[in-house]
C-alpha positions as CSV (number, residue, x, y, z in Angstrom):
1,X,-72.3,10.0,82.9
2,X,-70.6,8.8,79.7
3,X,-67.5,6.7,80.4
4,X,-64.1,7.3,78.4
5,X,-60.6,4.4,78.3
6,X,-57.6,6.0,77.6
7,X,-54.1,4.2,76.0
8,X,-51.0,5.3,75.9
9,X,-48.4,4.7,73.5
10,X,-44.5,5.5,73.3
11,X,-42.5,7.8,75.9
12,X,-42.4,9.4,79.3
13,X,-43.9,12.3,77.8
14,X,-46.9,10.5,76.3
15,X,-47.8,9.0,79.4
16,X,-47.5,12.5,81.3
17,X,-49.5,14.0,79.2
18,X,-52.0,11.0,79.0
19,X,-51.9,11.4,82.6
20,X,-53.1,15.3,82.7
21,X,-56.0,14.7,80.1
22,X,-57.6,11.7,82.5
23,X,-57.4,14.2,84.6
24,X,-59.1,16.7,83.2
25,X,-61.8,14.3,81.8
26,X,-62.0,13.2,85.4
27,X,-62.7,17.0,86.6
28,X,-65.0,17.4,83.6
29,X,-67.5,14.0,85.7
30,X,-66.3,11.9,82.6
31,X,-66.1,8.0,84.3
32,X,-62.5,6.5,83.8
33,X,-62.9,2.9,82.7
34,X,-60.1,0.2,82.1
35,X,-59.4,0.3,77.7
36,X,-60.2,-3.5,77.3
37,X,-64.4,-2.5,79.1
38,X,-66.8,-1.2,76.7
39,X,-66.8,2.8,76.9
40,X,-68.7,5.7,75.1
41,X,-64.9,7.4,74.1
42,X,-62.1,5.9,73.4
43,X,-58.7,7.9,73.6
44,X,-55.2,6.5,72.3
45,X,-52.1,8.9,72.6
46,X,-50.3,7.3,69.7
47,X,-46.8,7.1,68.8
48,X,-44.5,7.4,65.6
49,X,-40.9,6.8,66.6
50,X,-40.3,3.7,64.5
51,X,-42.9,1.5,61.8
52,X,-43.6,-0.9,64.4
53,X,-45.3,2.3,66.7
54,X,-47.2,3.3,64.0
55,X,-48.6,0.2,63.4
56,X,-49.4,-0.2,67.3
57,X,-51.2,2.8,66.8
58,X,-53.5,1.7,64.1
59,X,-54.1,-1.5,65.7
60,X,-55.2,0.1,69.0
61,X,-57.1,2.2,67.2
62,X,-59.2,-0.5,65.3
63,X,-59.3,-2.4,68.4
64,X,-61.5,0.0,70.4
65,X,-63.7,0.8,67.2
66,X,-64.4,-3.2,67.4
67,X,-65.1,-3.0,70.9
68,X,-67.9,-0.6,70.5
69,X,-68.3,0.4,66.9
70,X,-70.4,3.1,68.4
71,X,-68.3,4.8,70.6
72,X,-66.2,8.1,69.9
73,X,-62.5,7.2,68.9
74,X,-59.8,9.8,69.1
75,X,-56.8,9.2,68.1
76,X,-54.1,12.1,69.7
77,X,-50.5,12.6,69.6
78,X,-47.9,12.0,67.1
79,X,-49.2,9.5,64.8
80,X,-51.4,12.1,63.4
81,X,-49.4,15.0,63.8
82,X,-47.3,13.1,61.0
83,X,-49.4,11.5,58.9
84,X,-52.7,13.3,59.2
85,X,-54.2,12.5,55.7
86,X,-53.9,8.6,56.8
87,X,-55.9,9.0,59.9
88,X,-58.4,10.9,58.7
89,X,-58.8,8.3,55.9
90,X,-59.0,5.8,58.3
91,X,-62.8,4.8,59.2
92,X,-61.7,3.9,62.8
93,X,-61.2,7.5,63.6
94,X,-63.8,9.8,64.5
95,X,-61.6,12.4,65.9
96,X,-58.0,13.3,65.5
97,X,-56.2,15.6,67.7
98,X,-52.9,16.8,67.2
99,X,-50.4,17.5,69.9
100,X,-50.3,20.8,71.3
101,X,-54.6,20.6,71.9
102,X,-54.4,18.2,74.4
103,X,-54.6,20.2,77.1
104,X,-57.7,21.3,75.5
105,X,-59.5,17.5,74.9
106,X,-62.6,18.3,77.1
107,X,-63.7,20.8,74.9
108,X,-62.9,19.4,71.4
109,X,-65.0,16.6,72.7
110,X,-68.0,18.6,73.7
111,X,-67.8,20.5,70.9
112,X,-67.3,17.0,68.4
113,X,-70.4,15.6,70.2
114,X,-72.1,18.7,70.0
115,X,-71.8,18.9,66.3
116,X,-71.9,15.1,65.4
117,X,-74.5,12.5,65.2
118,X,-71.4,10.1,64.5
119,X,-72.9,9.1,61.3
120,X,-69.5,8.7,59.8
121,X,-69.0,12.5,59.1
122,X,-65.6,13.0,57.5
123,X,-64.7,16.2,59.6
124,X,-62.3,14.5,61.8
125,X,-60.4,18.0,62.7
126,X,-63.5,20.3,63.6
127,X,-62.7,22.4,60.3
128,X,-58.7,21.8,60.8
129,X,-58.8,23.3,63.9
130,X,-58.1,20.4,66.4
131,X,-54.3,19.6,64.7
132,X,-52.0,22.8,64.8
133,X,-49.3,23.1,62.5
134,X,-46.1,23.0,65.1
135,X,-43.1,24.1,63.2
136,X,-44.5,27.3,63.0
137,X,-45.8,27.5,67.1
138,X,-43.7,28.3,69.6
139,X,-45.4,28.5,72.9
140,X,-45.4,25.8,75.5
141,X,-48.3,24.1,76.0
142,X,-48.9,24.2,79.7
143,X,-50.3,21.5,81.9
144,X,-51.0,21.2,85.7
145,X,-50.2,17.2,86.8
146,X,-52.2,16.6,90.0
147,X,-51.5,13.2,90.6
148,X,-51.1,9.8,88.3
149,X,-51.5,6.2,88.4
150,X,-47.7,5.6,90.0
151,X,-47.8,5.9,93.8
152,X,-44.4,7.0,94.3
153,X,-43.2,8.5,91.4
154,X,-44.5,10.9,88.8
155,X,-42.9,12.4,85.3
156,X,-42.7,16.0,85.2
157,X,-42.5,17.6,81.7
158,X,-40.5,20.6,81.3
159,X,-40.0,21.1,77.7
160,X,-41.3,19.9,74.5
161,X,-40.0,19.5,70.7
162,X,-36.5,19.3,69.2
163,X,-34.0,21.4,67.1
164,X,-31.1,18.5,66.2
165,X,-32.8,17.0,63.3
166,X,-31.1,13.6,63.6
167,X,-30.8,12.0,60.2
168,X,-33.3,8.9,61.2
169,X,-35.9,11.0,63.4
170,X,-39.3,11.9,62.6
171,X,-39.4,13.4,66.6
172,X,-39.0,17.2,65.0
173,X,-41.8,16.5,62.4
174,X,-44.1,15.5,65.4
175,X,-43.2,17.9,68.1
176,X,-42.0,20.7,66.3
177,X,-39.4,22.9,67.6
178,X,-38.0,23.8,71.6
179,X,-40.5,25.0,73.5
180,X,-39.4,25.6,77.5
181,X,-41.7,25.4,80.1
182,X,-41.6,28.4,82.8
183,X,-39.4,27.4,85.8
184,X,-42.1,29.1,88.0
185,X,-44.7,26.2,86.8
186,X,-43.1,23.7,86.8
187,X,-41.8,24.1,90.4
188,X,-45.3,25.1,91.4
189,X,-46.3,21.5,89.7
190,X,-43.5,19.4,91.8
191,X,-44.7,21.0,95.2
192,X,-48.2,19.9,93.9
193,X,-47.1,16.6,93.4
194,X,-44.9,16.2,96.5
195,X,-47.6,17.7,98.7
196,X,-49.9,14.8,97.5
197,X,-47.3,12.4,98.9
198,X,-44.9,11.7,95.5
199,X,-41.2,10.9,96.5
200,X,-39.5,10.8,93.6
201,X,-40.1,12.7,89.9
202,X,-38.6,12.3,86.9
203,X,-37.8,15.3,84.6
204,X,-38.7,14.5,81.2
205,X,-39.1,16.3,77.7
206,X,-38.5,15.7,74.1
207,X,-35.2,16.7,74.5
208,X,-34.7,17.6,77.7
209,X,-31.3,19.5,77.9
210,X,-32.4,21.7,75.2
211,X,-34.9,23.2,77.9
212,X,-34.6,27.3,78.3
213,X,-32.7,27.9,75.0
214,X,-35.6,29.1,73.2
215,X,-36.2,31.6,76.3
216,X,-32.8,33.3,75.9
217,X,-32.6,32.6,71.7
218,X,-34.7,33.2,69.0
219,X,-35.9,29.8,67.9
220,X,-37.2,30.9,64.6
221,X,-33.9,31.9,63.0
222,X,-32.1,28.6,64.3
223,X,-30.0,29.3,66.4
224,X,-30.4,26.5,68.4
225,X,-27.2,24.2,68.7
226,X,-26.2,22.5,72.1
227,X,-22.7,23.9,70.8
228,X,-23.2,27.0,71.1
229,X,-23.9,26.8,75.3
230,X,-21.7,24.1,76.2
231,X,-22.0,23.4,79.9
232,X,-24.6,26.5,80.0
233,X,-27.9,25.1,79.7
234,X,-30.4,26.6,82.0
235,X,-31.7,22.7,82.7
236,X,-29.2,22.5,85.6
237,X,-30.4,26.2,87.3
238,X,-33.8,24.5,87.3
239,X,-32.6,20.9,88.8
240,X,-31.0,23.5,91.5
241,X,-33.9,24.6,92.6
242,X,-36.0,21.6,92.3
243,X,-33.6,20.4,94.8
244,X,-34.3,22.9,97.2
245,X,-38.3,21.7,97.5
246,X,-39.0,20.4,100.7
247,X,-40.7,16.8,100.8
248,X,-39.0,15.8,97.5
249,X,-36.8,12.8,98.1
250,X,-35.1,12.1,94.6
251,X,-34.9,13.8,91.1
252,X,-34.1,11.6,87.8
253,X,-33.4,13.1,84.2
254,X,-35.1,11.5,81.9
255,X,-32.3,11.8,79.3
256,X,-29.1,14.0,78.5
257,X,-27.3,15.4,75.0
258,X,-23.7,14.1,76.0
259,X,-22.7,17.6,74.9
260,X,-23.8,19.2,78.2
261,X,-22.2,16.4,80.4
262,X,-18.9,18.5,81.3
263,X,-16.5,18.3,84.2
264,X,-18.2,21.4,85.8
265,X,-21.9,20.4,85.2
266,X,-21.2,16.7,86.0
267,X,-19.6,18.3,89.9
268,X,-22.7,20.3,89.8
269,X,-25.1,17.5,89.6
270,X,-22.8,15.1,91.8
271,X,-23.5,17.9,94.5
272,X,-26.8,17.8,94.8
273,X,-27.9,14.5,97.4
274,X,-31.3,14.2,95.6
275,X,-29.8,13.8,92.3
276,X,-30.2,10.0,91.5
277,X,-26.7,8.5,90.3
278,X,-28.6,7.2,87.0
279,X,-28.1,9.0,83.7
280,X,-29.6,8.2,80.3
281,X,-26.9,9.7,78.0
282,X,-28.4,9.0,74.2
283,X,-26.0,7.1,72.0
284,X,-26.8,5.7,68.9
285,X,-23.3,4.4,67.4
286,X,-20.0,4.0,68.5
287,X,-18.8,4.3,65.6
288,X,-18.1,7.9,64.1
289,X,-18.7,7.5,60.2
290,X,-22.1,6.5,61.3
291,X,-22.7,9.4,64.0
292,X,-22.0,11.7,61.4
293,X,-24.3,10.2,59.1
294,X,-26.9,9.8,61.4
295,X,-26.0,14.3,62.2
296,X,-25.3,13.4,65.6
297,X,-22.8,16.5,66.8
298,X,-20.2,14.0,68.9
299,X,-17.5,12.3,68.2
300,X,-17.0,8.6,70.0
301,X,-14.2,9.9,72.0
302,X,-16.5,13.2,72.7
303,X,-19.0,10.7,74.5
304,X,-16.4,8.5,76.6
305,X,-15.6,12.0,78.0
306,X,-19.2,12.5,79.4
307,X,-19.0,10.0,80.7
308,X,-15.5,9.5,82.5
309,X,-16.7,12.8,83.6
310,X,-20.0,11.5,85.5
311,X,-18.0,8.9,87.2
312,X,-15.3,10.5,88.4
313,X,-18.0,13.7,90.0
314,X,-19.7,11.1,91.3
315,X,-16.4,8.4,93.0
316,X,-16.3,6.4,94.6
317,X,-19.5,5.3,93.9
318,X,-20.0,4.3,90.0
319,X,-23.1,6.2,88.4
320,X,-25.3,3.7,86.5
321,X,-25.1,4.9,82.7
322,X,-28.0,4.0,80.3
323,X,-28.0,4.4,77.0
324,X,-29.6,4.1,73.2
325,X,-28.0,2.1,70.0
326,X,-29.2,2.3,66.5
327,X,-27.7,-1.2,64.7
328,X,-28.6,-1.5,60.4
329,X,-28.1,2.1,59.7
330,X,-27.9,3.2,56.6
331,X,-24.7,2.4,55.0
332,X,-23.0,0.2,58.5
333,X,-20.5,-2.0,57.2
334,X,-19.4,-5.0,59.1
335,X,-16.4,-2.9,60.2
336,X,-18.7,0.3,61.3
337,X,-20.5,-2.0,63.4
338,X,-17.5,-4.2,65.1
339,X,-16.2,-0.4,66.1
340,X,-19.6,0.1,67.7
341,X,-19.8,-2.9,69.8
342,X,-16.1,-2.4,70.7
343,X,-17.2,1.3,71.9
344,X,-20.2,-0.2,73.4
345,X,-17.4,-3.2,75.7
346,X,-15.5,0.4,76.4
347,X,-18.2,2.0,78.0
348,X,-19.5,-0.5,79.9
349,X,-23.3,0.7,80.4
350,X,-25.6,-0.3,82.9
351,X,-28.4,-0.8,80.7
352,X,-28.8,-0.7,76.3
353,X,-31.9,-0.3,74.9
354,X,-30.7,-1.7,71.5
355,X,-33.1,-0.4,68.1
356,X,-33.3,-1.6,64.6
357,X,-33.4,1.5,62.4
358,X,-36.7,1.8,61.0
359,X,-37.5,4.2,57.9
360,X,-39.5,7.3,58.5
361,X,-40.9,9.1,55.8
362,X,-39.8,12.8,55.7
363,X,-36.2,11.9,57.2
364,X,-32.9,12.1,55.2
365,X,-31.8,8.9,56.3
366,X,-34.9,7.0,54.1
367,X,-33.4,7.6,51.0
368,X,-30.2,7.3,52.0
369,X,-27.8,4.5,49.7
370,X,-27.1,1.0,51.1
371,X,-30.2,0.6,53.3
372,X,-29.0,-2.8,55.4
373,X,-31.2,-5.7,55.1
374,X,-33.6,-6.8,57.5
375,X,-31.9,-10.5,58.6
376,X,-28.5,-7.9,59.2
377,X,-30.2,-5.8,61.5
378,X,-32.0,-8.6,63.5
379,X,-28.3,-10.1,63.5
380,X,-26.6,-7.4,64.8
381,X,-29.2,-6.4,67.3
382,X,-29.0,-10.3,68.9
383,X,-25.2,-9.3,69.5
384,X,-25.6,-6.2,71.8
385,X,-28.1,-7.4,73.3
386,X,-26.3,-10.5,74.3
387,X,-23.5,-7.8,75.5
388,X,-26.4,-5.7,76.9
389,X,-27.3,-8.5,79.2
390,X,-23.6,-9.4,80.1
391,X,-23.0,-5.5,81.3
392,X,-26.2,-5.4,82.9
393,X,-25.8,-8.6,85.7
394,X,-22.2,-7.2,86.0
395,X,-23.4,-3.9,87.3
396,X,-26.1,-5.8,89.3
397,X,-23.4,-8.4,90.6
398,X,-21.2,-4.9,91.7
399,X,-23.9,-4.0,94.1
400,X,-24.1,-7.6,96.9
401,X,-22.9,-7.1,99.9
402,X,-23.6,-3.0,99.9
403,X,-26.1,-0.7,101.7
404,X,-28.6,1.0,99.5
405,X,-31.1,3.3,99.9
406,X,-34.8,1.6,98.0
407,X,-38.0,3.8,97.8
408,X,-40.7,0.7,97.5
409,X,-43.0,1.0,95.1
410,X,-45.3,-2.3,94.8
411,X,-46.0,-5.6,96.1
412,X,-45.8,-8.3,93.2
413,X,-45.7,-12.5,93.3
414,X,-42.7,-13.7,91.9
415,X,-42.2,-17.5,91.6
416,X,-45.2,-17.6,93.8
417,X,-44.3,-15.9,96.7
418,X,-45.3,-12.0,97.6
419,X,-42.6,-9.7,97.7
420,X,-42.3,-6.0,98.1
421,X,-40.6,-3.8,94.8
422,X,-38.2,-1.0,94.8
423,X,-35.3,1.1,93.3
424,X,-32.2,1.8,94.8
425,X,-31.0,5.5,93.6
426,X,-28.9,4.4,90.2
427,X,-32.4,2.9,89.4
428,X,-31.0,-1.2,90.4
429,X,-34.4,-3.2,91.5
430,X,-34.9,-4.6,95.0
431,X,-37.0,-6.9,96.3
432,X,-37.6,-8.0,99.7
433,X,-40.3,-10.8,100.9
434,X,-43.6,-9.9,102.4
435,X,-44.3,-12.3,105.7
436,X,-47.3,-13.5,106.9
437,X,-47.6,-10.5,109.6
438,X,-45.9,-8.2,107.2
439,X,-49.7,-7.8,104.9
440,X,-49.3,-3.5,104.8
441,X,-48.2,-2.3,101.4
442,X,-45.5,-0.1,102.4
443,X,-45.0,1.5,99.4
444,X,-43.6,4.9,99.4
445,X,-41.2,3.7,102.1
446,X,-37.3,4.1,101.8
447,X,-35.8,1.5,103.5
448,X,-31.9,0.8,104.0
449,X,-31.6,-2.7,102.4
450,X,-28.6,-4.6,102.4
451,X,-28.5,-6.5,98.9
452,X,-27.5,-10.5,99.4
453,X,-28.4,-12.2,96.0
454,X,-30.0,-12.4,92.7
455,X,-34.2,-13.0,93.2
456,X,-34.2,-13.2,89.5
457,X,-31.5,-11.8,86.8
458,X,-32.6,-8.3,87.0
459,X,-33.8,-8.8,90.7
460,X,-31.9,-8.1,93.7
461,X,-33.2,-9.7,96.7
462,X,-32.7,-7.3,100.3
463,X,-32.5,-7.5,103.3
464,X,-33.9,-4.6,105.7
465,X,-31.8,-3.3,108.3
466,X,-33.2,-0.1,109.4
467,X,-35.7,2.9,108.4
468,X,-34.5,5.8,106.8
């Protein structure tokens, strides 16, 4: 039985679909082994959203070649989607796959070691035919998700690829354009997944409120803008009837386009009790010269009124808002930038997850004029995420002294002493201590906690008062 590691790299939808190929290597009698043991195959979904990713990818690469320099190394996913000539330069690699074949791994592999005495041949594609050339393929590529290494909660992908061509992003070069997944499997995955005792999933794509425009539009001509179906998107039909799947406890979006967040579709999500209060609405700038450079299609103002119409759908309780920020973007000025963080104190997010911009060959914004210096960037970024940290405890320090709702998920040491790991619904972290008697891992549980104190600063400690 040959044995196979696997490594993931990047988003939710990398590690879903890392996910569904261990499975299928697992159905195919392939043994699983941790990435840091020896193994005959080595498989490492790579990632390309920023310099630093690529670089992770190379070096994960070379580190399972050094492990066993005569084992099978694939490299899969993004990383060569983009920069093919580069990996199959790279004497690491024995096979590169791109990423609509991944469903397919088991028998690219069988066919590579059919064909290869891996003598260092330089056919790293199978004749070219293991990396597809996505902006001109348009069909979904399906997957069934069985099961994955969470125990409560799994990722569900329902689309793939993106049509907004932001200035910065190398996504569309990657992914390619929309591609929707059939409502019919992907509710046939999530009664799957609930039957085999999952509480919670997670709805995640490349850009995840394009999802059904390509089945009403024809992609190939462009037509494509969030614009033109304003409040419309079939993404909340589908939610509707996830909802209505028996078993399933709570639904999460991945990640939103502010443009569909509208009075009517904010009610319509606020209505539906499995709906978790906790919404990643994508950002970038505050700041509207530099939206429009970066070809975002909001305004500042556009954005506040996403959001203002989340929280009021969802009052009196306050939604916990996430969001992304770009800081050194081409051509930010000091004043550009003290209008984002003012934007940013506005807002008032739960959580920031605060980027340097980071060139990408291929995308406008690399050869865009006044390119901001490193030590600006590193600058700016210490400042919101000082103010990231400030909003975050406040939202934290909102919830002591309330009832909430935790599905637990794990039982971890902290400080030396064994507690038990949740999240409430608006995705806050809970914590309450396992006893001596108290030695049964009960995750999977939702428990009604009361929540006293900080455990730690992004750690609320609970207090059980009854099962739900």
């Amino acid at each position: 039985m040959k044995t196979i590691a696997f490594h993931n790299l990047g988003c939710k939808v990398n590690s879903y679909e890392l996910d569904v190929m261990q499975q299928i290597m697992r159905e195919k009698g392939y043994e699983i082994v941790p990435f840091d043991q020896k193994a005959d195959i080595y498989v490492i979904n790579t990632c390309t959203v920023t310099n630093i990713a690529d670089r992770k990818s190379r070096q994960m690469l070379h580190r399972a070649k050094q492990k066993n320099p005569a084992a099978v190394v694939v490299a899969v996913g993004c990383y060569v989607q983009t920069d093919l000539a580069g990996a199959c330069k790279d004497p690491a690699i024995d096979l590169a796959i791109g990423n609509n074949r991944k469903k397919d791994i088991a028998e690219i592999l069988e066919q590579y070691l059919a064909e290869h005495d891996l003598d260092g041949s330089e056919d790293k594609t199978l004749g070219g035919t293991t990396v597809l050339d996505i902006a001109h393929e348009y069909e979904y590529e399906e997957m069934q998700l069985k099961t994955t290494a969470e125990h409560t909660r799994a990722y569900v992908k329902i689309q793939d690829g993106c049509n907004q061509f932001c200035s910065y992003c190398a996504i569309p070069l990657a992914r390619g354009r929309v591609r929707s997944r059939k409502s019919e499997d992907v509710l046939r995955e999530i009664r799957g997944i609930v039957d085999a005792g999952y509480k919670e999933i997670v709805l995640t794509g490349i850009h995840v409120s394009s999802y059904g425009i390509d089945f009403a539009k024809n992609v190939a001509e462009g037509e494509s803008e969030i614009s033109d179906y304003r409040g419309e998107t079939r993404l909340f039909d589908l939610i509707e009837q996830i909802h209505e799947i028996p078993g399933l406890e709570r639904i999460r979006v991945s990640s939103l386009e502010p443009r569909i967040v509208t009075n009517e579709t904010a009610k319509r999500l606020a209505a539906l009790p499995k709906v978790c209060p906790h919404f990643h609405l994508s950002l970038q700038s505050g700041c509207d010269e530099t939206l429009k450079r970066m070809n975002r299609h909001y305004t500042a103002q556009q954005y506040f009124e996403s959001v203002q119409a989340l929280r009021e759908a969802y009052a009196p309780r306050v939604p916990a808002i996430t969001t992304d920020v770009i800081v050194g973007f081409p051509g930010e000025t000091e004043e550009e930038f003290a209008k984002c963080r003012a934007f940013l104190e506005k807002v008032g997010f739960y959580e920031m997850h605060v980027f340097k911009y980071s060139k990408r060959a291929g995308t406008r914004a690399a050869v865009m004029p006044n390119q901001v210096p490193e030590e600006t960037k590193a600058a700016r970024s210490d400042i919101l995420l000082d103010l990231e940290r400030e909003q975050s405890i406040a939202f934290r320090k909102a919830k002591l002294g309330k009832t909430e709702l935790v599905l637990m998920e794990e039982i971890k040491e902290i400080d030396g002493k064994p507690y038990l790991l949740g999240h409430t619904m608006d995705y806050v972290r809970v914590a309450i201590p396992v006893t001596g008697a108290e030695t049964k891992d009960r995750s999977g549980e939702i428990l009604r906690l009361g929540l006293q104190d900080f455990l730690t600063e992004d750690i609320l400690l609970g207090l059980e008062t009854d099962l739900f």
